[in-house]
C-alpha positions in Angstrom: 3.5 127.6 -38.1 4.5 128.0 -41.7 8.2 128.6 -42.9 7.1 132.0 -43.8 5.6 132.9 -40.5 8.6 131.4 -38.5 10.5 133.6 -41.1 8.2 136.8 -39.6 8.5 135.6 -35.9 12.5 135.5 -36.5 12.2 139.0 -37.9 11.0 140.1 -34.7 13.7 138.5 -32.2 16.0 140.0 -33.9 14.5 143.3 -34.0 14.0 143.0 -30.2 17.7 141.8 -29.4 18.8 145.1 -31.6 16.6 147.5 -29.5 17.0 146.1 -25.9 20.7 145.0 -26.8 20.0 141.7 -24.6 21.3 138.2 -25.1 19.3 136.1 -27.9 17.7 133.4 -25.3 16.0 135.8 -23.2 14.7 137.6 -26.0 13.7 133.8 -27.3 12.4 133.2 -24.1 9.8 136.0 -23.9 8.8 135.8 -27.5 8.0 132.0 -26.4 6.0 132.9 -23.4 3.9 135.4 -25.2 3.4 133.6 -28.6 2.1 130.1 -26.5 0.7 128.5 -29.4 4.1 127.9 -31.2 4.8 124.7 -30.4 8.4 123.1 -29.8 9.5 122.7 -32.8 8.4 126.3 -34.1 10.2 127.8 -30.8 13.3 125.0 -32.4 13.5 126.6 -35.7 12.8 130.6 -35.0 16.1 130.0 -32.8 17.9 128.7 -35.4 17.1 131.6 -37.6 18.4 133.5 -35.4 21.0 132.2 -34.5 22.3 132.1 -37.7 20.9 135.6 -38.2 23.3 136.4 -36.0 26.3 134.2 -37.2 26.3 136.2 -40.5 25.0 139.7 -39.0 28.1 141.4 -41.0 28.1 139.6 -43.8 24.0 139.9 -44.6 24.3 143.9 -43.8 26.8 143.9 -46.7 25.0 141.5 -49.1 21.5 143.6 -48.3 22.7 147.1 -48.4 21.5 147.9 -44.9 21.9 146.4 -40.7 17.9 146.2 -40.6 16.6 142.8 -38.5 14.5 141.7 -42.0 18.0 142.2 -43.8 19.8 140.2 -41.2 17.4 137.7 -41.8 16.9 137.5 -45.7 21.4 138.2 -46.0 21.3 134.6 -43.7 19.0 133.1 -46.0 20.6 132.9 -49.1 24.5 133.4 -47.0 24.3 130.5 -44.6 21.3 128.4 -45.6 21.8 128.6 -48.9 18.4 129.6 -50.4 18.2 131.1 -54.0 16.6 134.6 -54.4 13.5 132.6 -56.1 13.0 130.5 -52.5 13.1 133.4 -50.5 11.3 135.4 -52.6 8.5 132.6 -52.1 9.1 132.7 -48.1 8.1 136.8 -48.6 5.0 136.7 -49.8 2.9 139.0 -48.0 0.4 136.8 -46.9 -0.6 136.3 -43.7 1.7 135.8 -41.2 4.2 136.6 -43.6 7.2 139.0 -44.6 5.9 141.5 -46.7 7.3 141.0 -50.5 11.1 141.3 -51.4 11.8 145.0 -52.9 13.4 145.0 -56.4 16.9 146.3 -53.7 16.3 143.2 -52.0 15.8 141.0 -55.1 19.0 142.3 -56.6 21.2 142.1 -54.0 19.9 138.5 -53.3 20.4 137.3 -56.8 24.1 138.4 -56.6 24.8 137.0 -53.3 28.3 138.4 -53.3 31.1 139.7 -50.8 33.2 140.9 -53.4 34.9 144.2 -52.1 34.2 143.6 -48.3 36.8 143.8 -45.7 38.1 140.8 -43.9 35.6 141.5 -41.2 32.3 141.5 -43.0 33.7 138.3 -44.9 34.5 136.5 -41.5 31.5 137.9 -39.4 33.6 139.5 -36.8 33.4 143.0 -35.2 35.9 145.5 -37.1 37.6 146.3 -34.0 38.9 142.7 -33.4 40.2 143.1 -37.1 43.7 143.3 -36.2 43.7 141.3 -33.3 42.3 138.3 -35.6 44.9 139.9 -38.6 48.0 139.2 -35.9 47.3 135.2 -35.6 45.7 134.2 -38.8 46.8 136.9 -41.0 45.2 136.8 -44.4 43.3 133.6 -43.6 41.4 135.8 -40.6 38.1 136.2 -43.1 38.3 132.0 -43.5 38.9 131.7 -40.1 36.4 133.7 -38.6 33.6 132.1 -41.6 34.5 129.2 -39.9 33.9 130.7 -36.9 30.6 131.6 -37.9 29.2 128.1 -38.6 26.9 126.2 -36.4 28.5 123.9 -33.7 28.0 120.3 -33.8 26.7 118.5 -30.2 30.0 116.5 -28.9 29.8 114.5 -26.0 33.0 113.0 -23.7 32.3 109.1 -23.0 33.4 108.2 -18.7 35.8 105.8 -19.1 35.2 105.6 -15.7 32.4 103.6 -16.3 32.2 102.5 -19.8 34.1 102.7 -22.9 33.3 104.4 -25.9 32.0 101.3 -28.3 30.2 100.5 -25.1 27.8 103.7 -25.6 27.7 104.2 -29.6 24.6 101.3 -30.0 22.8 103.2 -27.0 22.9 106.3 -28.8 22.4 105.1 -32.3 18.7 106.9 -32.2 21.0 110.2 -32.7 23.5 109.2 -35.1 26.0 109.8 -32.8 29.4 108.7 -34.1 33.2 109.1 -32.7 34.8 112.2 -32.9 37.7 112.8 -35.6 40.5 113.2 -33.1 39.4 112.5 -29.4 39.9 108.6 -28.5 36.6 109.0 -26.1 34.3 111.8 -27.8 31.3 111.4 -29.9 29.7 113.7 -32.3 25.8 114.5 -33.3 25.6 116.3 -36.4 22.4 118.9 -36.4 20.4 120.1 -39.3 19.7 124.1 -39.3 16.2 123.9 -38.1 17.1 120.8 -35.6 16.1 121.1 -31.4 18.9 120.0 -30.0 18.5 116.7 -28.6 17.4 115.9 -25.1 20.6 114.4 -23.9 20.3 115.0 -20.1 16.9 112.7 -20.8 19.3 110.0 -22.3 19.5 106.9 -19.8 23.6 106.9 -21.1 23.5 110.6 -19.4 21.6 109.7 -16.3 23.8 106.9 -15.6 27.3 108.9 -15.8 28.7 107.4 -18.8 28.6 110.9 -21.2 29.0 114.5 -20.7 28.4 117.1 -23.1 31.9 118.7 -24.2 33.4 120.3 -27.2 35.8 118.1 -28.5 38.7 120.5 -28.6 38.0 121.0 -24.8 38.3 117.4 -24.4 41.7 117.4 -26.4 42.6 120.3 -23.8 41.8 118.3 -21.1 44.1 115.2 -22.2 46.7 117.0 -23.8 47.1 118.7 -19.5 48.5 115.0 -19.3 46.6 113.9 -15.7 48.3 110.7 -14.6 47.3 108.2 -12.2 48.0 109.4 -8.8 49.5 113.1 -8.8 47.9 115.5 -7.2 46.1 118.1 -9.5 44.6 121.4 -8.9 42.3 123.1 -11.3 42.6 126.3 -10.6 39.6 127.1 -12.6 37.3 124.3 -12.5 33.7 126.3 -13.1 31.1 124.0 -13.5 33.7 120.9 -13.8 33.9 120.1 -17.5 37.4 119.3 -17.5 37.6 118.5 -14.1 36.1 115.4 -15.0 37.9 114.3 -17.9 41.0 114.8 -15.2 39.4 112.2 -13.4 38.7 109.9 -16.1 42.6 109.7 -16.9 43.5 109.6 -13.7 41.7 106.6 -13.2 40.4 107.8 -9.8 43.8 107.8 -8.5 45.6 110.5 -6.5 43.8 113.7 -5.4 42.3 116.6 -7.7 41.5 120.1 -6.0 38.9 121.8 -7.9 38.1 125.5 -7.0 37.4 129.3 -9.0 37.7 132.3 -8.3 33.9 132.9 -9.0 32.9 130.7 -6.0 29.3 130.7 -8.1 30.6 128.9 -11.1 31.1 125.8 -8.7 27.6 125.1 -7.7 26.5 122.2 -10.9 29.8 120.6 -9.5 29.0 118.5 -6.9 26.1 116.9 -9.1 28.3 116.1 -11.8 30.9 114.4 -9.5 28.6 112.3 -8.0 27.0 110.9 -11.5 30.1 110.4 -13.1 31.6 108.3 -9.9 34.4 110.6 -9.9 36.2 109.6 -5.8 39.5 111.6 -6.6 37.9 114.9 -6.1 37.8 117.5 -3.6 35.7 121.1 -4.0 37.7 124.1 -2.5 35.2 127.0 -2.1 37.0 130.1 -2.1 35.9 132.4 0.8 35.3 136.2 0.5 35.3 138.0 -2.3 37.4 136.5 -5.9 40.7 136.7 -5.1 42.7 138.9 -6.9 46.2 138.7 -6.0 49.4 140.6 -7.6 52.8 138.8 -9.5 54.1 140.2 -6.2 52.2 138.6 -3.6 51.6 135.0 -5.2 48.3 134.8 -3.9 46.4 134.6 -0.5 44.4 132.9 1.6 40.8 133.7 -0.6 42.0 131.2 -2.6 41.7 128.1 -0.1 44.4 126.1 -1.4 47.6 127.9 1.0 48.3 123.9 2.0 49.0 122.7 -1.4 51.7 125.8 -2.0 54.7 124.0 -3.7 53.0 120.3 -3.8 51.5 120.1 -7.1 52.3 117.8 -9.9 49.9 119.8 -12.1 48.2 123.0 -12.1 45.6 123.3 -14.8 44.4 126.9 -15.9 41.1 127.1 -18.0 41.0 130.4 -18.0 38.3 132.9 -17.8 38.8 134.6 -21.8 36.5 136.3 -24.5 35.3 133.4 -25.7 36.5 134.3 -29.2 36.6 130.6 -29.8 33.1 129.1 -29.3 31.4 131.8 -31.1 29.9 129.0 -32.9 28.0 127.9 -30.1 27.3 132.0 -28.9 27.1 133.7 -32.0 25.7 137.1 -30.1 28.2 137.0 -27.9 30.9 138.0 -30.6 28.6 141.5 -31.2 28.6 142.1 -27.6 32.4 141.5 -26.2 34.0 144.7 -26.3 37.9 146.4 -25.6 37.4 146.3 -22.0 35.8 142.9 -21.6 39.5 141.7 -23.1 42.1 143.8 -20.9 39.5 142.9 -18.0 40.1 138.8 -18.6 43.6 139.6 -19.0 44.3 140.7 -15.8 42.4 138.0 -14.5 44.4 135.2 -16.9 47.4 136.7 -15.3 46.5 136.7 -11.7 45.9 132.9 -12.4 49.4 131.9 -13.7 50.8 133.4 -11.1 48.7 131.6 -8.3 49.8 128.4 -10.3 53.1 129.3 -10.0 53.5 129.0 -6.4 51.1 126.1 -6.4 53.3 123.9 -8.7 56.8 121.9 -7.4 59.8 121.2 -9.1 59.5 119.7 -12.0 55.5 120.1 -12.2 54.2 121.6 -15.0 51.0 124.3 -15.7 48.4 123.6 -18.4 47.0 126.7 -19.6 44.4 126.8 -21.6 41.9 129.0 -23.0 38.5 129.3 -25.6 39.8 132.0 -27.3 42.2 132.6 -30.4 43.7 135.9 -29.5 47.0 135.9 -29.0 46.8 138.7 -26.4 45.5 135.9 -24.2 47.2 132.9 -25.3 50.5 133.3 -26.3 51.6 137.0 -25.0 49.8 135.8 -21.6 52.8 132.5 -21.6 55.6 135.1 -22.7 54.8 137.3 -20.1 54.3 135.0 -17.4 57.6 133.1 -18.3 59.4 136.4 -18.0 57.9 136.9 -14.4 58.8 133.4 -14.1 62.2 132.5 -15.6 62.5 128.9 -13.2 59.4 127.6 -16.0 59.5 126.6 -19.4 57.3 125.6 -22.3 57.2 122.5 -23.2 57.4 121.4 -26.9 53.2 120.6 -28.4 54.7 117.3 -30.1 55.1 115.7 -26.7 51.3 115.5 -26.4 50.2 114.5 -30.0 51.2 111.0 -28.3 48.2 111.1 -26.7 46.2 110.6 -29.7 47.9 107.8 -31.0 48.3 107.1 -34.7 46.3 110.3 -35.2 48.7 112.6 -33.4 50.6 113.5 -36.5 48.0 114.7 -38.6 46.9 116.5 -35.5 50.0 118.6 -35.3 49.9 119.5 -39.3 45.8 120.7 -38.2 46.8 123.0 -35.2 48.2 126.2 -35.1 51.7 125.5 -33.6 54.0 128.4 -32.2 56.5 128.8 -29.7 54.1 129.1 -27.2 51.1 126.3 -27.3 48.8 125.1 -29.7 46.0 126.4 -31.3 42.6 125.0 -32.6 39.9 126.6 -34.8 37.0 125.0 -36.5 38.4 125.4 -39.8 41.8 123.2 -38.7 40.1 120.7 -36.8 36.7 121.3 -36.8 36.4 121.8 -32.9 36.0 125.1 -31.3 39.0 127.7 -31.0 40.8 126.0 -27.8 44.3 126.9 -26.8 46.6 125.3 -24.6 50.4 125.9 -23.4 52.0 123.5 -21.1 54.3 125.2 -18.6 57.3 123.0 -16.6 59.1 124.1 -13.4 62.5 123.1 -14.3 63.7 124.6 -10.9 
């Protein structure tokens, strides 16, 4: 296929994902199975059109004049790819298979490529209504912020140090350009082009063997700033498909016991796979039983969640909550045009319900990790307030305690992150990972 016609094809995704309201990759998926001669590298860059279609969906409507799917498309052009109104007036030529020519509107508004005049949301690609919500942590950086927000996401990938190191892996993955991450000791990074298929890495021999995952590098910073040591006993209370259940292991060297369950019993299933490639020995699956457990500050919990035995024992309770998933809208740039009011007081209830279950799961002197994809403060730092008032025997412990972790680049670290009273916060315009947040909570009686 031509640029122009994977242009056209692009066009109509998007129109379909406005009409049907459904999730770009099964809207990608069925253009794919009816339009069979497009071959893997066409399917590769329509996506990424859209994709970043989508990533500037606010920003395009403004520059174009109007929310159309061929506005969407030609606004991303010159906003995120960086095309001059000459180049895409080229891609619109009317020929077969292409868009049909550029109006004189379109021509104008194109040649002046300019946001001046619109609001913090259309800047930052962000639905209006989260406008305050954004305005309340980032104030009049939110527009930067959520640009940054609207970027695409590199491919990171978490080396096993339980069975190699991360030099180890870097020559068997020189075919990508992998290369280490900025701050995490055992994470490396692929950079991909705008029209790039994202490599095969489950293909990769490094992959089939155990020695990477695929993770974000701010989740792996999550996971090690939780501080896992050798031979406590560990309880992620939210575990889903085992991301950062892993990286537990890893620094726990296989030593002591991690209990890995959630509350959707159906986020567990790629688990047990991934436990068994990685050589992870330390870790033992909880099922929950029933229907998600819900339980009240009150009660504590109950026995849906399967861990009544472990009440009190706990060196550490980690918490990656279920959230918006404000933060990775890099990586699910529809999902930011989809999440709504109720989505966000629905995951609070559920963030709550989590803290407290931890509470009566951690001992004296443990501590809580909580930590979350999302940059709202109504679910990071309001959600540690509140629990701390619930909970007046825990305490939040000071950020600067875990920059150690990183070694000589802790410090520059902690001038990157968001720092308040409550945890840390990361963004991809301080340090380039996805929007991760993390509190860690001490019993202190």
């Amino acid at each position: 296929m031509t640029p122009a016609a994977r242009l056209s094809a692009a066009i109509e995704v998007f129109a379909d994902i406005d009409a049907r309201r459904r999730p770009a990759a099964d809207a990608l998926k069925d253009w794919g199975l009816s339009h069979r001669f497009a071959g893997s590298s066409d399917r590769a860059a329509i996506a990424g059109l859209v994709y970043d279609a989508l990533r500037r969906k606010a920003s395009s409507a403004w520059l174009m004049g109007e929310a159309s799917p061929r506005a969407a498309l030609l606004g991303m052009l010159a906003r995120e790819r960086g095309l001059d109104a000459a180049s895409i007036e080229a891609l619109c030529s009317g020929a077969r298979f292409a868009p049909a020519p550029l109006t004189q509107a379109e021509k104008t508004a194109l040649a002046s490529n300019s946001l001046a005049g619109a609001s913090a949301a259309v800047a930052g690609d962000y639905p209006e209504w989260l406008d305050p919500h954004l305005a309340r942590v980032f104030g009049d950086e939110r527009a930067a912020e959520g640009a940054a927000l609207a970027t695409r996401a590199p491919l990171d990938l978490r080396v096993n140090t339980l069975k190699t190191e991360r030099d180890e892996v870097l020559p068997k993955l020189a075919h990508l350009a992998a290369e280490p991450t900025r701050w995490s000791p055992n994470g490396l990074r692929i950079r991909l082009s705008a029209d790039a298929k994202n490599p095969a890495i489950h293909a990769e021999p490094a992959f089939r063997k155990g020695e990477i995952e695929i993770q974000d590098e701010g989740s792996q910073l999550a996971a090690l700033f939780a501080g896992a040591k050798p031979g406590e006993q560990v309880v992620d209370l939210a575990a889903g498909a085992g991301g950062k259940t892993l990286a537990l292991a890893a620094a726990m060297e296989n030593r002591g016991q991690i209990y890995a369950t959630d509350i959707d019993k159906r986020q567990l299933v790629p688990i047990h796979e991934r436990i068994a490639r990685a050589g992870a020995r330390n870790i033992q699956v909880r099922t929950p039983r029933g229907p998600p457990p819900i339980p009240s500050p009150a009660s504590g919990g109950g026995s849906g969640w399967g861990l009544a035995d472990l009440n009190g024992r706990a060196d550490l309770v980690v918490i990656d909550a279920p959230c918006t998933g404000t933060g990775t809208w890099r990586r699910n740039p529809d999902a930011k045009w989809r999440v709504r009011p109720g989505a966000l007081a629905e995951r609070l209830k559920q963030q709550a319900a989590l803290l407290d279950r931890a509470a009566t799961l951690t001992k004296a002197g443990g501590r809580i990790a909580y930590i979350t994809c999302s940059v709202l403060e109504e679910e990071n730092g309001d959600q540690v307030r509140d629990f701390i008032s619930r909970h007046p025997q825990f305490s939040v412990e000071k950020p600067a305690n875990s920059a150690q972790a990183l070694g000589e680049r802790g410090y520059l670290f902690s001038r990157a992150v968001l720092i308040s009273a409550a945890g840390w916060l990361m963004t991809p315009r301080r340090t380039d990972t996805d929007g991760f947040f993390i509190s860690l909570i001490r019993r202190t009686a």
